[in-house]
C-alpha positions as a Python dict, from the first residue, in 0.01 Angstrom:
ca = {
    (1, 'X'): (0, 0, 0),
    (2, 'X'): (93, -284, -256),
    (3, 'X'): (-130, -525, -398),
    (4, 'X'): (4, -756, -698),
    (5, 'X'): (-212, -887, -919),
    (6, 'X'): (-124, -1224, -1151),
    (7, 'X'): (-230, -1334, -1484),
    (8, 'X'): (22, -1602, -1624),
    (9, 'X'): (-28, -1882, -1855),
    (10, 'X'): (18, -2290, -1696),
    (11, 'X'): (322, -2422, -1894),
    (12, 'X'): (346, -2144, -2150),
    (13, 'X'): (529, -1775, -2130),
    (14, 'X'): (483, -1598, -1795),
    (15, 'X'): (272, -1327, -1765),
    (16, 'X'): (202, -1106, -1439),
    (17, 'X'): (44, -836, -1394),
    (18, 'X'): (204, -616, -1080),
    (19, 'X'): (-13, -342, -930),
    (20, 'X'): (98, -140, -684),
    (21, 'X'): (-115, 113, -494),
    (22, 'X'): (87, 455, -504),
    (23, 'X'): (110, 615, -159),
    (24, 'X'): (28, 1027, -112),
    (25, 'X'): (-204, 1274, -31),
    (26, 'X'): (-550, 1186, -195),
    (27, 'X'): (-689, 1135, -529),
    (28, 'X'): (-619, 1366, -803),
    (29, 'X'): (-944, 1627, -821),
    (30, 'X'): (-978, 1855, -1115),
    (31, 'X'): (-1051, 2244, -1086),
    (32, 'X'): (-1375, 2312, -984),
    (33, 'X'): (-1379, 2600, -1285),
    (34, 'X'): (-1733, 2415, -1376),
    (35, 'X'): (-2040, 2258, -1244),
    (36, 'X'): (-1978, 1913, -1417),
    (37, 'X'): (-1619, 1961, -1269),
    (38, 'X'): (-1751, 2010, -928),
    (39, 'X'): (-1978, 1690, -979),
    (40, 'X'): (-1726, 1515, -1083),
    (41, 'X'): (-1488, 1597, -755),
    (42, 'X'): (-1785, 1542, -480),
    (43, 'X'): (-1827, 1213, -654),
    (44, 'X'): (-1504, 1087, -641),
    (45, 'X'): (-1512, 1198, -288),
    (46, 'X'): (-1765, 1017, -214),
    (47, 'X'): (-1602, 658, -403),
    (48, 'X'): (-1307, 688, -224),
    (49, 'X'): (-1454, 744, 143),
    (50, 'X'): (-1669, 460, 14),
    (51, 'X'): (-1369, 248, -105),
    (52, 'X'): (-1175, 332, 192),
    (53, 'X'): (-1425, 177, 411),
    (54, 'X'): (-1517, -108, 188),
    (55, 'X'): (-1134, -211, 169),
    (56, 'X'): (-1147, -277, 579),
    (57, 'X'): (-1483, -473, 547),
    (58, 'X'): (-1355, -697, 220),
    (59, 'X'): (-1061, -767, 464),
    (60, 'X'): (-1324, -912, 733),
    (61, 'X'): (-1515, -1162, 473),
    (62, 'X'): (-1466, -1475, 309),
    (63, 'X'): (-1637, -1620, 53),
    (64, 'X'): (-1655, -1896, -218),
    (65, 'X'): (-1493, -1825, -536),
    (66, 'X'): (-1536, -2064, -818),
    (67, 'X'): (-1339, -2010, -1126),
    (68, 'X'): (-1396, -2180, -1479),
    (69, 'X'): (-1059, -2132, -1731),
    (70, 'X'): (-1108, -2167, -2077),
    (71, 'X'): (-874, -2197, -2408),
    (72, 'X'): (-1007, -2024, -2704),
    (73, 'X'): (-941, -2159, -3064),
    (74, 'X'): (-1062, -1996, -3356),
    (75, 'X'): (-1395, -1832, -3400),
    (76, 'X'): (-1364, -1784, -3004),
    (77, 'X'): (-1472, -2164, -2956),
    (78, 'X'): (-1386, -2314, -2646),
    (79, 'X'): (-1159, -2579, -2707),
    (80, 'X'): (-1061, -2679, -2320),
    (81, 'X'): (-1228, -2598, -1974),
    (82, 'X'): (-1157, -2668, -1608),
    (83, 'X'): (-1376, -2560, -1304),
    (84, 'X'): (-1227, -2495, -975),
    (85, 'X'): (-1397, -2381, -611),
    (86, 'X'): (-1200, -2229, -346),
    (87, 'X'): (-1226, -2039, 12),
    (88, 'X'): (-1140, -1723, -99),
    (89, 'X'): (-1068, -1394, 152),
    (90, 'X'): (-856, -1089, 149),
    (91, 'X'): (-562, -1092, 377),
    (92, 'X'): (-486, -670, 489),
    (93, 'X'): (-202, -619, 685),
    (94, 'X'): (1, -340, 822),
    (95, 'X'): (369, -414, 884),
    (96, 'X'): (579, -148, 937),
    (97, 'X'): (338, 148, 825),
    (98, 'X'): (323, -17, 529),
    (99, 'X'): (-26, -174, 412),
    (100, 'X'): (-27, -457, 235),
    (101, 'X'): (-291, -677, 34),
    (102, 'X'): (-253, -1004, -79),
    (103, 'X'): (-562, -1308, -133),
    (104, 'X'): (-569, -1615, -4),
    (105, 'X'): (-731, -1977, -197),
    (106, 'X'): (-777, -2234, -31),
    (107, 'X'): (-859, -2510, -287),
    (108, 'X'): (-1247, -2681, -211),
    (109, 'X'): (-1248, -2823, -560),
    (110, 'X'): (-935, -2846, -811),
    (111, 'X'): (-990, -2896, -1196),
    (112, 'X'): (-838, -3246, -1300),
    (113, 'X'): (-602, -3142, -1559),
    (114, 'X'): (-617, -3224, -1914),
    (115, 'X'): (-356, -3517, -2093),
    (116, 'X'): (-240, -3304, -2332),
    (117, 'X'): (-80, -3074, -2071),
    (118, 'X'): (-269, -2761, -2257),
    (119, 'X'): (-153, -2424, -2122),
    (120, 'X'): (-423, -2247, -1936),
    (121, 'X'): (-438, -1893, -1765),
    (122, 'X'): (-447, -1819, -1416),
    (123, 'X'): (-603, -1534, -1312),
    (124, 'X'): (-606, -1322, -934),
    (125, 'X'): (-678, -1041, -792),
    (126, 'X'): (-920, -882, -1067),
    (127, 'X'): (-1200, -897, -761),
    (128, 'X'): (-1002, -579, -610),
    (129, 'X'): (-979, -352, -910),
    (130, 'X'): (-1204, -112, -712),
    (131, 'X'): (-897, -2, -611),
    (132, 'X'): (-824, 237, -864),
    (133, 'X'): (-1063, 476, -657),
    (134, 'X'): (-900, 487, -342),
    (135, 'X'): (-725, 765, -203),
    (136, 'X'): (-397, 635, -206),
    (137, 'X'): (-446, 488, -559),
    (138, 'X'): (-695, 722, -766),
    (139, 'X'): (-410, 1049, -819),
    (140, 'X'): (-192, 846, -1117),
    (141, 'X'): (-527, 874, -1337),
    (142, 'X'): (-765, 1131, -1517),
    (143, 'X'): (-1141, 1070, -1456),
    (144, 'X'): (-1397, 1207, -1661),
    (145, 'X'): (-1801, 1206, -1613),
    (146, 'X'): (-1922, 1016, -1958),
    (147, 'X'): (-2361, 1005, -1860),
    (148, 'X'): (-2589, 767, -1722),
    (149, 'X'): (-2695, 425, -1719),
    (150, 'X'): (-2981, 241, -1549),
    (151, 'X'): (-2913, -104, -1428),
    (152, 'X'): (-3091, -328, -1253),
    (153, 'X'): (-3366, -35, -1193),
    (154, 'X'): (-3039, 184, -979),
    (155, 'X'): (-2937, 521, -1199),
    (156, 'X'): (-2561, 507, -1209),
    (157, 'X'): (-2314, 759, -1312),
    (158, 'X'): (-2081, 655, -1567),
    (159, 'X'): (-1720, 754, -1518),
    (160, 'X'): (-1419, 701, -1771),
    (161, 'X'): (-1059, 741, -1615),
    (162, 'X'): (-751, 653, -1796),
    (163, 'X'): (-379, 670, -1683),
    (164, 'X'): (-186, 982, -1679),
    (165, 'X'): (95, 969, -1840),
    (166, 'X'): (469, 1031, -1726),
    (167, 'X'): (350, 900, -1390),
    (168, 'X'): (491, 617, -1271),
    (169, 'X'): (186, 324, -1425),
    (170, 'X'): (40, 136, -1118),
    (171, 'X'): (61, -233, -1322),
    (172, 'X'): (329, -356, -1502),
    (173, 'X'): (362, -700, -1709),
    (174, 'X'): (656, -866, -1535),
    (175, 'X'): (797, -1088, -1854),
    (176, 'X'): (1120, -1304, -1864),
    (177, 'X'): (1301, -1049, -1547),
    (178, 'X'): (1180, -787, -1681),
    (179, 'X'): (851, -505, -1606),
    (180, 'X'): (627, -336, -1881),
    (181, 'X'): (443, -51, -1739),
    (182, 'X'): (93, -70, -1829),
    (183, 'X'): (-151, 176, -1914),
    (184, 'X'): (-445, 76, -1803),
    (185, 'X'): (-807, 260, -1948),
    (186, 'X'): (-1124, 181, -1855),
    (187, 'X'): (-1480, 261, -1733),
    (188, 'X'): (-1704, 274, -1375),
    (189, 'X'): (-2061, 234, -1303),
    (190, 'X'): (-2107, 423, -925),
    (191, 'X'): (-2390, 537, -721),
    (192, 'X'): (-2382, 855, -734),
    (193, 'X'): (-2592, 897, -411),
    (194, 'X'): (-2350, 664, -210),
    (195, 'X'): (-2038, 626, -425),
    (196, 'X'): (-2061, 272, -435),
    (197, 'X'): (-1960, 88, -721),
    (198, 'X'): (-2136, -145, -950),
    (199, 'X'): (-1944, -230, -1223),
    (200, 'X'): (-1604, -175, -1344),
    (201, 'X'): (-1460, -250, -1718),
    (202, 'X'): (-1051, -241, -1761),
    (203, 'X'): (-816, -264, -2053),
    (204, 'X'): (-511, -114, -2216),
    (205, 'X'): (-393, 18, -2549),
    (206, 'X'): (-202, -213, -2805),
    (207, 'X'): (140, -120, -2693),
    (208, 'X'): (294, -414, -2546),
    (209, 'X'): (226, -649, -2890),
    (210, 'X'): (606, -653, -2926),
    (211, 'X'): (629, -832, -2588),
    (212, 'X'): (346, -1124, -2668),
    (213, 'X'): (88, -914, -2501),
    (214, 'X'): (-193, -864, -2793),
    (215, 'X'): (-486, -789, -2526),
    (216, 'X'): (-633, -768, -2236),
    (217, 'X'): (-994, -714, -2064),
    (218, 'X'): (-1152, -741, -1740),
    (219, 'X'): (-1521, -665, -1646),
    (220, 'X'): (-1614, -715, -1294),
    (221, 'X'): (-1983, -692, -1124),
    (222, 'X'): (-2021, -576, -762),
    (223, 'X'): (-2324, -597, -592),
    (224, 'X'): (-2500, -492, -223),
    (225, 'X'): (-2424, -731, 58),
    (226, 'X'): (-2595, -647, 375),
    (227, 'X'): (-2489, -810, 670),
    (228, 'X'): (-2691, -826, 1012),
    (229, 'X'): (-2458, -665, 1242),
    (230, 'X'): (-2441, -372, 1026),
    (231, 'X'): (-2597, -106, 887),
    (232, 'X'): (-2369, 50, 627),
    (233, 'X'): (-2467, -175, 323),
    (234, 'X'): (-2085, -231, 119),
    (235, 'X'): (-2068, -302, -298),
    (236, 'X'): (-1893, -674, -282),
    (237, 'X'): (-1805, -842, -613),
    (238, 'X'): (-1994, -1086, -745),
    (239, 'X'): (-1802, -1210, -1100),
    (240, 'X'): (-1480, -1099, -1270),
    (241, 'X'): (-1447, -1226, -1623),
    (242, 'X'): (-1092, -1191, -1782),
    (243, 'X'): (-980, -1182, -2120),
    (244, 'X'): (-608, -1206, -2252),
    (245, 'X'): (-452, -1307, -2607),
    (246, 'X'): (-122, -1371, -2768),
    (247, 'X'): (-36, -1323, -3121),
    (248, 'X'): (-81, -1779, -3062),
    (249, 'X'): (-328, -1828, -2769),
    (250, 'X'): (-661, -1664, -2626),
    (251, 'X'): (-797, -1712, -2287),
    (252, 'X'): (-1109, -1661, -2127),
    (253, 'X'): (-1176, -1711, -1742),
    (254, 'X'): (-1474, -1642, -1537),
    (255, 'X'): (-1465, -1608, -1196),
    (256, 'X'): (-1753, -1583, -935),
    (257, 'X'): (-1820, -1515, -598),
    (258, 'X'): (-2089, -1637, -374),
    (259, 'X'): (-2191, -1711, 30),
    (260, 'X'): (-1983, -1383, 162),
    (261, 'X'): (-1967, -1468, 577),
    (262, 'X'): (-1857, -1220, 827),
    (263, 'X'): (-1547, -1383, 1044),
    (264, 'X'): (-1271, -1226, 1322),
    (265, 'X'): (-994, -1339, 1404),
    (266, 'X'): (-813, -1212, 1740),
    (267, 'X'): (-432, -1227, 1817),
    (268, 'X'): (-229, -1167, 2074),
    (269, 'X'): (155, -1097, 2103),
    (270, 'X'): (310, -1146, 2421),
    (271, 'X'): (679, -1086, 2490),
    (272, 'X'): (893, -1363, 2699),
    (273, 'X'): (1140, -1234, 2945),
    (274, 'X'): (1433, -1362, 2980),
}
């Protein structure tokens, strides 16, 4: 499976983040030498069944995404803002035995750019960083149980994971022809009952300074979305707030998702003989 994700700055140095879902046998469990070890396992288990699952339902939904950009000046003031809305859905495909994940925008609203021509980030794909728990994705890092956290009256489990290294990194910053593997660290709020998850916070270490990367950040909020015509009630995200800085700029963008609608669409191939 390969999903890219983009962050890259309007009429300033290019900056994209690549992420691409490693294919193999399952997610990487740890020995079960320990009870917290063994907690640890049946919950990841149950994350990536309930990822698995989720990732054909996202595929089935669209939504309205609307996403405010902001450049940051000193003391973290916001110096510049645009709002956009768009008609927002995730496009799953399998060509070839190969799956393949890519979002789709249609614009409902575009922000009027500013005079000045200011660069501004644009951000995608953040909504899908659930996908660090799938099966296919969760064996390049380390997980680790880190306690408890009540929110919004639901006890979730916390869960750390971090990349392992000397695998091969599933993002890279792609930067004048060239890739930067990145390690990405971060944190989970899940249900441990269902696996679900409600809350994800991303980041990496400051080793790509030398490039113009000086740091990035990502929190996203999922929340239950129950539809009529079914009864399995699926995690969908509801904001994704994303943070990057140069050693010269700072961005901030925020963006959220609202009126999820079930939709099918129905093809059919037929073959002309000649």
């Amino acid at each position: 499976m390969i999903y890219k994700t983009q962050i890259f700055a309007r009429n300033a140095a290019v900056f994209v983040l690549v992420a691409v879902l490693l294919v193999g046998p399952g997610f990487a469990r740890t020995t079960p030498a320990f009870p917290e070890a063994q907690k640890l396992n049946d919950l990841l288990a149950r994350t990536a069944d309930q990822t698995s699952g989720f990732l054909d339902q996202f595929s089935d939904v669209k939504c309205t995404e609307q996403v405010r950009q902001e450049k940051l000046g000193k003391d973290d003031k916001v110096e510049l803002k645009e709002d956009s809305t768009f008609d927002y859905l995730v496009i799953l495909t399998n060509a070839g035995g190969e799956l393949n994940l890519s979002e789709s925008r249609i614009p409902m609203h575009e922000a009027k750019r500013d005079r000045k021509n200011t660069s501004m980030l644009l951000s995608n794909g953040f909504a899908t960083l659930f996908l660090v728990f799938h099966p296919y994705y969760s064996q390049a890092f380390k997980f680790t149980l880190v306690g408890e956290e009540v929110i919004a009256g639901r006890t979730l489990q916390k869960v750390s994971f971090e990349h392992v290294p000397g695998m091969k990194s599933p993002a890279a910053l792609a930067l004048r022809g060239r890739e930067y593997p990145l390690e990405l660290s971060g944190r989970a709020w899940i249900d441990p009952q269902t696996g679900s998850i409600a809350k994800i916070e991303v980041g990496i270490a400051d080793t790509l300074q030398d490039v113009g990367l000086k740091a990035f950040s990502s929190e996203i909020d999922f929340a239950p979305m129950p539809f009529a015509d079914s009864k399995q009630v699926y995690w969908f995200p509801t904001q994704a707030r994303v943070e990057v800085e140069t050693p010269r700029q700072h961005w901030r963008n925020l963006h959220q998702f609202t009126a999820y609608k079930k939709f099918s669409v129905s093809t059919e191939e037929q073959v002309i003989k000649k």
